[in-house]
N, C-alpha and C positions, 0 to 999 in steps of 0.2 A: 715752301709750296707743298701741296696735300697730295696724292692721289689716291684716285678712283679706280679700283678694281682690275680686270684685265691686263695691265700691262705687268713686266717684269723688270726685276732692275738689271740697266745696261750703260756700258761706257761709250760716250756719243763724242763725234768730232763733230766742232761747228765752226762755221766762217763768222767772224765777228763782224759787225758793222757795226760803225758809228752816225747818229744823227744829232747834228749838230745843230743849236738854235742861236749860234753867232752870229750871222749875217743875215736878214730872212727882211725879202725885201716884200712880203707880204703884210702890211702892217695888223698888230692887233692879234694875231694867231698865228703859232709856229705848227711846225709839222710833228711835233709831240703834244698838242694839246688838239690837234685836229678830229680826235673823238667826238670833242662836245661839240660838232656837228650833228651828229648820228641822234637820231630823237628815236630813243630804246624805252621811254616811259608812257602807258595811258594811250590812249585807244587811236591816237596817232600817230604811235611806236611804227617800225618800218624794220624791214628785214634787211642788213647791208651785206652789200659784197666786195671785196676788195679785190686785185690784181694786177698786176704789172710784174716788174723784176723781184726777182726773188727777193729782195729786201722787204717785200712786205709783209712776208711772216715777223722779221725782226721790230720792222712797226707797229707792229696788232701788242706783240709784248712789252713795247714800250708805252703803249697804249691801256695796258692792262695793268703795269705798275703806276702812271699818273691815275689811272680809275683808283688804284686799289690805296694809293696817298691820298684822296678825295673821300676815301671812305665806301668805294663801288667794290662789292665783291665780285670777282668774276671765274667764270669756271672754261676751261678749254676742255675740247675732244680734239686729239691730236691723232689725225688719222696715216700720215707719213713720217711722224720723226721730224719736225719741223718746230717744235717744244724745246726753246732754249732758254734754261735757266741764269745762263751769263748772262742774256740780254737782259733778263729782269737787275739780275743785284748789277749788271754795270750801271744802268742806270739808277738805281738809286743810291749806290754812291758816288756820281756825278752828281747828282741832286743833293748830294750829303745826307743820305736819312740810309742807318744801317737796314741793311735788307731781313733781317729778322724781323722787322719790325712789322712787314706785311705778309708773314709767313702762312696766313691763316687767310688769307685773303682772296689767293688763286690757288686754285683746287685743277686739277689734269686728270681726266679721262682717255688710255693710249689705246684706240680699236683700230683692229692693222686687220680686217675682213669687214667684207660690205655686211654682214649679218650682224658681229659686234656693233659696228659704225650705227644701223639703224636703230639694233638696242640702245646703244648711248645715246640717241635721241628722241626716241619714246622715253627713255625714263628722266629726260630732263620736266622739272616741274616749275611753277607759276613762279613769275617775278625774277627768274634765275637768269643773270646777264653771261655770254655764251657766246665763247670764240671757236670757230669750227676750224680745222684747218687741212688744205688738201684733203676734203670729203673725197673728191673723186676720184681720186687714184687706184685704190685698191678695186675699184667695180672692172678695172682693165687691167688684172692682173689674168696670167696667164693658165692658172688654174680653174679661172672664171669662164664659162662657154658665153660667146658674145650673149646670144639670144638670153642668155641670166642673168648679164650684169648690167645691160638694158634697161631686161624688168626689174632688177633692184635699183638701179640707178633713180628710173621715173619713180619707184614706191621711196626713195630720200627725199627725193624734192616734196611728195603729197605728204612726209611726216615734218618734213621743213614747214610746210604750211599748218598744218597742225598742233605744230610745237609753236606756232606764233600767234594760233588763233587761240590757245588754252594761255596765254600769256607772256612766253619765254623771249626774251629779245636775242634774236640770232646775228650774230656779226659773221660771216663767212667768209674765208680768204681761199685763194686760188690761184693755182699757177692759170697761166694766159693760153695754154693751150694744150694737148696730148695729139701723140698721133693715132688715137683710137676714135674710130668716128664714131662710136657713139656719144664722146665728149659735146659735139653740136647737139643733138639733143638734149643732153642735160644743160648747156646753156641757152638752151630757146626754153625750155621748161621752166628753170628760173627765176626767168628774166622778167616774164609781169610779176612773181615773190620779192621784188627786190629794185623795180625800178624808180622809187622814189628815194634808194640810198645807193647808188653804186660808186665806187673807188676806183680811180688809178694810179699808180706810184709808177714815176719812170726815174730811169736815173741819167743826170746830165753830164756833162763833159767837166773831169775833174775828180777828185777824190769828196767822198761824201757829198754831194751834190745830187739832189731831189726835185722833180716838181710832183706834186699831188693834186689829182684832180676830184673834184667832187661831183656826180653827176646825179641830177632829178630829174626823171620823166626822160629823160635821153640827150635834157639840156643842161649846161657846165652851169653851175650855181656858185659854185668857189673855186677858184688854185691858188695854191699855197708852193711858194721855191721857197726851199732850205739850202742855203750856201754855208760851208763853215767859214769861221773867222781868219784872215790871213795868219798864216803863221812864220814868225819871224825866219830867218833865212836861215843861222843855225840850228835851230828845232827844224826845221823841212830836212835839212842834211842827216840829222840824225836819224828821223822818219825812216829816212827813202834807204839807210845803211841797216836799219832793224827789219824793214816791212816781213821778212822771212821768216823772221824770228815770231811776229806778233799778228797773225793774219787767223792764227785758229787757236780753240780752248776746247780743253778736255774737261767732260764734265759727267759728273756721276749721278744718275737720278734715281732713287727706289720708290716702287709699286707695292703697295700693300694689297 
C-alpha cells in the first residue's frame, strides 16, 4: 500500500476481525463481495455511506482488497486511524493471493484536522474510487470552537458533493454516532448526498456473525447474514484457550 502526503510513520494497535463467508444464508452474494452493490460508475454513480459497529471500517478494507483483485484501484483518506493494513494482506491470504501483489492498488491519504480532511478532498480527482473514513471526528475535536467545526463540517459535506459532481465515487464510512451535536447536522446534511446508497453492518449474537443492510431512498433493497462455518469442537477449545493471545496485531505503516 502507497501513501499520500501528510501523515507520518507510526506503530498502530488494531482489533482484528474476521469475516467469514462459510455459512451465508443469503444466496448468490456474501458480505465480502457486497460492494458490487454500490453503483460507483456513469452518471448514476451514487455517494454511499456505511455504519454500524465498528466492524465496518474492517469491511470497507476487505472491500478494497476484493476491488483491488478485480482490478479497481482504490484510494482511502483515513481521517481517525481506522486504516488497517492487516485487514488487507489477511484477507488476501485467506483468499490465497500474496499481498504484494496489490500493493500498487490502495493508495492512503491520513488528515487528522478538518482543514487537511477537506484538502484531501478537493484534491481528489475524476474517475478516483474513494474510501473516506470517520470524516467526522476531527470537526469535534477540542481545539476546534463549536461555531468552526460546524462551518467546517457543513463546507465537507458541499465539497462531498462536489467531489462527486466532477466525478469521484465517494464510499463514506462512519461511526453511528458522537456526543457532539453538531454530528445531527452533519447527518441531516448528508443524507439527500447519499440516500440512494446507504449501509448498515450490525453484529449478531456469536463470534464473527453479521447482518448487512443495504438501503435506497430509505427502503432496505438487500440483507446479506454472514455466519461462519461451524467449527469442530477441538479447534473451538483451542480458539477460546488462545483468544488473548490473538485478538490484536501490530502493525507498522510509513508516510511519505
Amino acid at each position: 500500500m502507497q501513501g499520500r502526503g501528510r501523515g507520518r510513520g507510526k506503530t498502530i494497535w488494531h482489533q482484528t476481525t474476521n469475516f467469514s463467508t462459510g455459512v451465508n444464508p443469503t444466496p448468490g452474494l456474501s458480505l465480502g463481495d457486497a460492494y458490487k452493490l454500490w453503483n460507483y460508475r456513469g452518471d448514476a454513480r451514487s455517494v454511499a455511506y456505511m455504519t454500524g459497529t465498528g466492524a465496518s471500517f474492517a469491511l470497507s478494507q476487505i472491500w478494497q482488497t476484493r476491488m483491488a483483485l478485480d482490478g479497481i484501484k482504490t484510494h482511502t483518506i483515513d481521517c481517525a486511524i481506522r486504516f488497517n493494513t492487516y485487514a488487507i494482506s489477511d484477507e488476501c491470504l485467506r483468499l490465497q493471493v500474496p499481498p504484494e501483489t496489490i500493493a500498487g492498488s490502495i493508495t492512503v491519504t491520513r488528515a487528522f484536522t478538518p482543514y487537511q480532511i477537506l484538502d484531501a478532498v478537493q484534491e481528489l480527482k475524476k474517475n478516483e474510487v474513494v474510501f473516506v473514513l470517520a470524516p467526522a471526528k476531527q470537526f469535534f475535536d477540542g481545539d476546534v470552537a463549536f461555531d468552526e467545526g460546524l462551518f467546517l463540517l457543513q463546507k465537507l459535506v458541499r465539497f462531498f458533493a462536489d467531489a462527486h459532481e466532477r466525478g469521484v465515487a465517494l464510499f463514506v464510512v462512519e461511526r453511528p454516532s458522537y456526543a457532539a451535536p453538531a454530528f445531527s447536522t452533519f447527518l441531516s446534511d448528508i443524507k439527500p448526498l447519499t440516500d440512494r446508497s446507504r449501509w448498515e453492518l450490525y453484529r449478531l449474537p456469536g463470534d464473527d456473525a453479521y447482518k448487512l443492510k443495504h438501503l435506497t431512498h430509505g427502503r432496505l433493497a438487500r440483507e446479506i447474514t454472514s455466519l461462519p462455518a461451524p467449527k469442530p469442537v477441538e479447534a473451538t477449545r483451542r480458539t477460546r484457550m488462545h483468544r488473548s493471545q490473538t485478538q490484536t496485531s501490530q502493525m507498522e505503516f510509513a508516510f511519505t
